[in-house]
N, C-alpha and C positions, 0 to 999 in steps of 0.2 A: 184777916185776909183768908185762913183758911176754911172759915165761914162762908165766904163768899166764893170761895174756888171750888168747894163741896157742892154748893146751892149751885155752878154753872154745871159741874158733871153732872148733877141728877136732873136737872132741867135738857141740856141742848144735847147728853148724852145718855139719856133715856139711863143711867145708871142706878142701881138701888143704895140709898142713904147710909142701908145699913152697913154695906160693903167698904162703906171709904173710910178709911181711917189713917192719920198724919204718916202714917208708914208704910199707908199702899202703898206700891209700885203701879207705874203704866203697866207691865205685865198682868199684876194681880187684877188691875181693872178692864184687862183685856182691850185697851186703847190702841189701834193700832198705826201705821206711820200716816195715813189721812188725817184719823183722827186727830192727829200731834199736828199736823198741820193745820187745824178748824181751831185747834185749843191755844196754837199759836197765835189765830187772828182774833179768838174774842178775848181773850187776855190783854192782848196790845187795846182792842176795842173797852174794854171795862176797865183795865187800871191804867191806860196810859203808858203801859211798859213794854219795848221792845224784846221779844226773847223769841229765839228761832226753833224750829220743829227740833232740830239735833241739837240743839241746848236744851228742850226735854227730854228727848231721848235719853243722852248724855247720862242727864238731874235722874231722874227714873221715880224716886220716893217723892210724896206728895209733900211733906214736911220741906223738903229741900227746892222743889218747886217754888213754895212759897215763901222760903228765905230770898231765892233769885228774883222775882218779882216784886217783892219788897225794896233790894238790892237797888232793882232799874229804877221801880219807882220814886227814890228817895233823890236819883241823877235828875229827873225830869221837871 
């Protein structure tokens, strides 16, 4: 999954590949609270998982992101 969370930042958030790594933070990727709300809705859109803007906020590190959408996922 974090395959595919990587492949949506560089795709719908124009981000460079080389920059994301399981321990970015939104900070480090420079995401800001829009952003966190667009990553909210294609998230729910590509894996079926509910997770709110300030539940990324919250999450911050990518790794952990993708434990919590995993998480959702697994209820659904």
């Amino acid at each position: 999954m974090y395959i595919q969370l990587k492949q949506i930042l560089t795709t719908k958030f124009q981000l460079d590949a080389d920059e994301i790594e399981p321990t970015s933070t939104l900070e480090d990727l420079q995401l800001d609270s829009l952003d966190l709300v667009e990553l909210a809705l294609v998230i729910e859109k590509e894996f079926g998982a509910r997770v709110s803007d300030d539940e990324l906020a919250d999450t911050q590190q990518l790794e952990a992101i993708v434990g919590l959408v995993e998480a959702r996922s697994a209820k659904v």
